[in-house]
MARTORNU-384569 format. One record per residue (C-alpha): x, z, y. Coordinates in nm, 2 decimals. Layout:
% MARTORNU-384569
<x:X, z:Z, y:Y> .
...
END
This chain:
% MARTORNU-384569
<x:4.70, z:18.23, y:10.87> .
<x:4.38, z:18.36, y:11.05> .
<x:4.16, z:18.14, y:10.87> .
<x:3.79, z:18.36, y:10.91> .
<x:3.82, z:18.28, y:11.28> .
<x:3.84, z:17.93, y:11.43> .
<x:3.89, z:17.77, y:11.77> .
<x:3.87, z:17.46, y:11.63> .
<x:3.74, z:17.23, y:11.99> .
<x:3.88, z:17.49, y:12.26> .
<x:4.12, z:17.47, y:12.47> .
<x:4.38, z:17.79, y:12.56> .
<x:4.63, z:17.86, y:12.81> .
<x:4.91, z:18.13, y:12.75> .
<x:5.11, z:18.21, y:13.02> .
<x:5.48, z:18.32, y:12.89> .
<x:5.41, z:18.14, y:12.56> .
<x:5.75, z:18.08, y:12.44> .
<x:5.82, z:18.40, y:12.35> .
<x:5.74, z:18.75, y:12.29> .
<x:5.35, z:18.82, y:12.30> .
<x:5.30, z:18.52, y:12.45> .
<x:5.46, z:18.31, y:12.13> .
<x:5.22, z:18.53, y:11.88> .
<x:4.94, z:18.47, y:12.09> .
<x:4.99, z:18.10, y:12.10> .
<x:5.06, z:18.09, y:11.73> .
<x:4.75, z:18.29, y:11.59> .
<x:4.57, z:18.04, y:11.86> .
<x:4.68, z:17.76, y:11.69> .
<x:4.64, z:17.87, y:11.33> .
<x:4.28, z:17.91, y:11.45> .
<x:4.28, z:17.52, y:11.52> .
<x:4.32, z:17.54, y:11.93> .
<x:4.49, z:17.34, y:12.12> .
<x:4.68, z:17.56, y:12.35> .
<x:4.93, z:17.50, y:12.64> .
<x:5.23, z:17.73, y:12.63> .
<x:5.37, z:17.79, y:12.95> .
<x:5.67, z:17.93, y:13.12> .
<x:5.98, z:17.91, y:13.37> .
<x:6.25, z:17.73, y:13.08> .
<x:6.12, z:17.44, y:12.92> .
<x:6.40, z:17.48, y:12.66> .
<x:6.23, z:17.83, y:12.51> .
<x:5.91, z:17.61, y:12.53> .
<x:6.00, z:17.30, y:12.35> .
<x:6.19, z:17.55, y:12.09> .
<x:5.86, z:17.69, y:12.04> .
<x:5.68, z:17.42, y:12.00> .
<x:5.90, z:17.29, y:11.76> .
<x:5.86, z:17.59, y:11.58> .
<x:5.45, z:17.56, y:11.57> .
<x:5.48, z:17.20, y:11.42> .
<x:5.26, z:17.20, y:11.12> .
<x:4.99, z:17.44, y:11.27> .
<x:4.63, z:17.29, y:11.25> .
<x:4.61, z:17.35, y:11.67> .
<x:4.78, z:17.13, y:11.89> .
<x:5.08, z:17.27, y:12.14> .
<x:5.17, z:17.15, y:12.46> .
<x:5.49, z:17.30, y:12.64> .
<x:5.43, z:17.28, y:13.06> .
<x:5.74, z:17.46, y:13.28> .
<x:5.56, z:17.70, y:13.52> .
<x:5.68, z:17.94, y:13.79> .
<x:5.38, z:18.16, y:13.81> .
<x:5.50, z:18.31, y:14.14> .
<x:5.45, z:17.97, y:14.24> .
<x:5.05, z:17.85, y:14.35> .
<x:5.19, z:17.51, y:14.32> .
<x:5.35, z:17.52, y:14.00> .
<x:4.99, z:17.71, y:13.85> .
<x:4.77, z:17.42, y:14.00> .
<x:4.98, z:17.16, y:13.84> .
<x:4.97, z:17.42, y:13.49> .
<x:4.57, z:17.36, y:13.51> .
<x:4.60, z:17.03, y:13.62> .
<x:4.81, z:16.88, y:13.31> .
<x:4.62, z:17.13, y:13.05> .
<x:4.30, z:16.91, y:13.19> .
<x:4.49, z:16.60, y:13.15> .
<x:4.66, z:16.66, y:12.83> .
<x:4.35, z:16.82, y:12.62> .
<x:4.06, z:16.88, y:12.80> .
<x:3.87, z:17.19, y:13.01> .
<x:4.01, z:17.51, y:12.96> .
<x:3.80, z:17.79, y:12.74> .
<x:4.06, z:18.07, y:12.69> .
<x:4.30, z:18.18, y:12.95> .
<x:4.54, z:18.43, y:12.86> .
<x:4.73, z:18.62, y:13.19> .
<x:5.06, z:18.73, y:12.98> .
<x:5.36, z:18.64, y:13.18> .
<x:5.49, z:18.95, y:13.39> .
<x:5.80, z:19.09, y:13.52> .
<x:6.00, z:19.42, y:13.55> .
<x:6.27, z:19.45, y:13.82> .
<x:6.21, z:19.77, y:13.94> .
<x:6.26, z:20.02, y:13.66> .
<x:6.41, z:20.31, y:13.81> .
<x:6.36, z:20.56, y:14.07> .
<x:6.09, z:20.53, y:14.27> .
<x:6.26, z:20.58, y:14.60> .
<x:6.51, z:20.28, y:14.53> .
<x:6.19, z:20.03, y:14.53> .
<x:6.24, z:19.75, y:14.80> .
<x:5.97, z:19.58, y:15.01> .
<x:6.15, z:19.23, y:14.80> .
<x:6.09, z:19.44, y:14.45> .
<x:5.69, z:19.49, y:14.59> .
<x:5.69, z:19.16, y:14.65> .
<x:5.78, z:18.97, y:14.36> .
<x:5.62, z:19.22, y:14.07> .
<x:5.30, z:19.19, y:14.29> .
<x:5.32, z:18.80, y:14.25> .
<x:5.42, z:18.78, y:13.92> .
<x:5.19, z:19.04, y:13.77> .
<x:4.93, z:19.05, y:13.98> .
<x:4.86, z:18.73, y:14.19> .
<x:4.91, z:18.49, y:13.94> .
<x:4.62, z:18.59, y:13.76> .
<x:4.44, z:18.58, y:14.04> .
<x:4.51, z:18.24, y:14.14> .
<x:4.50, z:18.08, y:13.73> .
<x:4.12, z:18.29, y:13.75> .
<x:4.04, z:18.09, y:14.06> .
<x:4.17, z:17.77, y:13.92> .
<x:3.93, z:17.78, y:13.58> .
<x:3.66, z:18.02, y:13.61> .
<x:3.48, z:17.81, y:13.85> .
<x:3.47, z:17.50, y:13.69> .
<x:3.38, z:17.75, y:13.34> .
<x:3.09, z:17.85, y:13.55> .
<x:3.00, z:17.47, y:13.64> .
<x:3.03, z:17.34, y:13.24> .
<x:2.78, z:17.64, y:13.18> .
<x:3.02, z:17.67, y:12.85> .
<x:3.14, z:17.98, y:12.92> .
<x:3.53, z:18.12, y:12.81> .
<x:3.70, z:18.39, y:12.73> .
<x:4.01, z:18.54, y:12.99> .
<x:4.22, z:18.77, y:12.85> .
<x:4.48, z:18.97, y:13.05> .
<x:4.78, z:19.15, y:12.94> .
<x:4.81, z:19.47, y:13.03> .
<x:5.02, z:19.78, y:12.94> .
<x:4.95, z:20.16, y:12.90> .
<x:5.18, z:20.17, y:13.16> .
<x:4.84, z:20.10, y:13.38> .
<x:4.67, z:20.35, y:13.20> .
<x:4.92, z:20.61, y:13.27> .
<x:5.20, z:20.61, y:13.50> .
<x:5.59, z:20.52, y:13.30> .
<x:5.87, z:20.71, y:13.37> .
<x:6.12, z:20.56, y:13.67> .
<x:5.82, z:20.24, y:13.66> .
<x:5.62, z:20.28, y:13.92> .
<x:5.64, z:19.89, y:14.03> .
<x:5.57, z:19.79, y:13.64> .
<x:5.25, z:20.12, y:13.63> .
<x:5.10, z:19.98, y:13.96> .
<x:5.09, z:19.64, y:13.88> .
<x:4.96, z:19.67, y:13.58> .
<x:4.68, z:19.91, y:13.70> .
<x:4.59, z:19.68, y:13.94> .
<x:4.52, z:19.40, y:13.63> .
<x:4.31, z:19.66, y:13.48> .
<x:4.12, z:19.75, y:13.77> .
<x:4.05, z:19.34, y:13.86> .
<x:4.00, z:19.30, y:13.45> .
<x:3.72, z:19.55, y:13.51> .
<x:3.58, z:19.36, y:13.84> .
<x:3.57, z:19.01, y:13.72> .
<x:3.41, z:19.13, y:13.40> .
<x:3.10, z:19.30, y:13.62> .
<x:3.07, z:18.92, y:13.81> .
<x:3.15, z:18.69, y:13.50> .
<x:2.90, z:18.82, y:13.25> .
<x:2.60, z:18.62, y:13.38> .
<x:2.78, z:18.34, y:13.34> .
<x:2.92, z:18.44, y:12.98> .
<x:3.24, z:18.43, y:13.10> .
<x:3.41, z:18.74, y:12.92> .
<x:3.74, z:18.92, y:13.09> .
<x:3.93, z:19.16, y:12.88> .
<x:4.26, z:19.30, y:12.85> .
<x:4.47, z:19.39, y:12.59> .
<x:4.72, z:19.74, y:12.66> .
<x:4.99, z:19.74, y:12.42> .
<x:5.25, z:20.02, y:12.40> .
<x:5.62, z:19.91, y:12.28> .
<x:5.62, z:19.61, y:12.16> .
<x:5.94, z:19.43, y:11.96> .
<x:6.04, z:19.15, y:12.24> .
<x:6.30, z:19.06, y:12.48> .
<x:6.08, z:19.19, y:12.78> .
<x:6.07, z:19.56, y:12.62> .
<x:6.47, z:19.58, y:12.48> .
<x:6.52, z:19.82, y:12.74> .
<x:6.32, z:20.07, y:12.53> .
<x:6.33, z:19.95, y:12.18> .
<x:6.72, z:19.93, y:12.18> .
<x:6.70, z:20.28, y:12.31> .
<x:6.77, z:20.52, y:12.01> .
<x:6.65, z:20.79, y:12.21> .
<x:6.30, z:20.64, y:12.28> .
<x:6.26, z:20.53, y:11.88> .
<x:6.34, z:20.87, y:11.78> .
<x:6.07, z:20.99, y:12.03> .
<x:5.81, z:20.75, y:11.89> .
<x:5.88, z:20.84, y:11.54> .
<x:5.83, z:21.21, y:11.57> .
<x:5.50, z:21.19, y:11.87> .
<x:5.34, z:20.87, y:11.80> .
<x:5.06, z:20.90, y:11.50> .
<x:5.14, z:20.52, y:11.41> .
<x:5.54, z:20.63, y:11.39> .
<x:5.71, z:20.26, y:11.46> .
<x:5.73, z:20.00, y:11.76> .
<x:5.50, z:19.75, y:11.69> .
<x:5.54, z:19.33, y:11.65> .
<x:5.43, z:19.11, y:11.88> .
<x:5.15, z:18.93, y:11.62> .
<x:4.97, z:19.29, y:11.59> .
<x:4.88, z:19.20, y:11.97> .
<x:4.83, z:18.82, y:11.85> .
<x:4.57, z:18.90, y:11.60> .
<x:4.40, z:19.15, y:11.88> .
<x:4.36, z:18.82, y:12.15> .
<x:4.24, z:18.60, y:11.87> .
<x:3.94, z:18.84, y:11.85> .
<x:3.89, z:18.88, y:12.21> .
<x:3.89, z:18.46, y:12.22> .
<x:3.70, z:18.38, y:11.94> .
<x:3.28, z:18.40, y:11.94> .
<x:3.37, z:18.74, y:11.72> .
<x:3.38, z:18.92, y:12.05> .
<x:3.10, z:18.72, y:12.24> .
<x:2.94, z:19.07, y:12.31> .
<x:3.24, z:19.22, y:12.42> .
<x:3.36, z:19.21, y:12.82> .
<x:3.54, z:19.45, y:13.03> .
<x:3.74, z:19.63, y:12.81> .
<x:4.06, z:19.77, y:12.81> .
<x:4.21, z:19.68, y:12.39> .
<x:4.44, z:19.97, y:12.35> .
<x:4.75, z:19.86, y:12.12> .
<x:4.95, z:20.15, y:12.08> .
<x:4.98, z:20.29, y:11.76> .
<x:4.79, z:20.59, y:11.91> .
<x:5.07, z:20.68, y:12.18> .
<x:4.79, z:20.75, y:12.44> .
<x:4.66, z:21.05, y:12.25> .
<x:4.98, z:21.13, y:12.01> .
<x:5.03, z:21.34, y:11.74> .
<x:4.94, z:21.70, y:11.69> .
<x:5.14, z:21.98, y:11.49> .
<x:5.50, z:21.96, y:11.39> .
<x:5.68, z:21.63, y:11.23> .
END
């Protein structure tokens, strides 16, 4: 339990909070005393979740949410409001990857959906709580999950790289326009992470192999070693700290020298 750092009175969303990154995100939120809505398409992995959390000094409430879907993100807001108050700590973590493969099989369709998924519901949830963050004069924390697939391009992912980029890139912008109001926009870039989302890779004996003899932390990581790294970026720890890129990696981006 992350007991030196508390969120005891603030309020958090996590997008794709019933699993993955999203689930140890959620969990080290609620350890810290938050209460924290968890949100994504199946309220089943939700309400399994939130099960799970029972105990946990925070409080958890489940909300279904498309968040390709502007209606289904207003009415996210809208019940977070209603169900335990103004929103402090938004977390952008839900994200797609349909278009892993060659570059020239990517479809206008395949464009379409990473762009909403990844991209503009970020976008939109900003619009939906920055504002009225602005307006309490309270200030907040938004934190955006990213990849070092933004920071340099992934094999066969160039739908996945871009999009990802692109969060970096707006990460970077709303930090520069926040700040005055102490409204601090980070993003966390993990590498490969233990989840559902990333099987592809991790089940890949090839790609472990490759990680074990080129990456200077030489194992895939767990999803709370991104937890504990939001937690920070949430809490008044970081209050000096906006428009950064949190590199997760285990030191893939620079690797490791010599022979194994």
């Amino acid at each position: 339990m992350s007991a030196s750092i508390s969120l005891k009175g603030k309020v958090a969303i996590v997008t794709g909070g019933g699993r993955g990154i999203g689930k140890a995100i959620a969990r080290k939120f609620m350890e810290a005393g938050a209460g924290v809505v968890i949100a994504s398409r199946k309220m089943e992995n939700l309400e399994a979740t939130a099960a799970e959390f029972k105990g946990l000094p925070g409080r958890v409430v489940p909300v279904a949410c498309h968040v390709g879907r502007p209606e289904d993100l207003e009415n996210l807001v809208k019940e977070t409001e209603k169900q335990l108050g103004p929103v402090d700590i938004l977390v952008n973590n839900s994200a797609t990857n349909i278009g892993q493969g060659p570059a020239l099989d990517v479809t206008d369709d395949m464009v379409d959906k990473m762009v909403d998924v990844n991209v503009k519901s970020a976008l939109r949830l900003i619009r939906l709580t920055v504002p009225k963050m602005i307006q309490r004069k309270s200030g907040g924390s938004i934190i955006n999950i990213v990849s070092i697939a933004g920071l340099r391009p992934q094999y066969q992912g160039l739908l996945y790289s871009f999009t990802k980029a692109g969060l970096i890139m707006m990460t970077k912008s709303w930090a520069q326009e926040f700040g005055v109001h102490n409204v601090r926009v980070n993003a966390i870039a993990p590498g490969l992470i233990k989840t559902d989302f990333s099987s592809f890779f991790h089940e890949n004996p090839e790609r472990v192999k490759s990680i074990e003899k080129t990456q200077p932390i030489p194992r895939i990581a767990e999803p709370d070693e991104v937890g504990f790294m939001a937690l920070y970026l949430a809490s008044n720890e970081a209050s000096y700290v906006t428009g950064e890129i949190m590199v997760v990696d285990g030191g893939a981006m620079v690797g490791r020298g010599g022979t194994v």
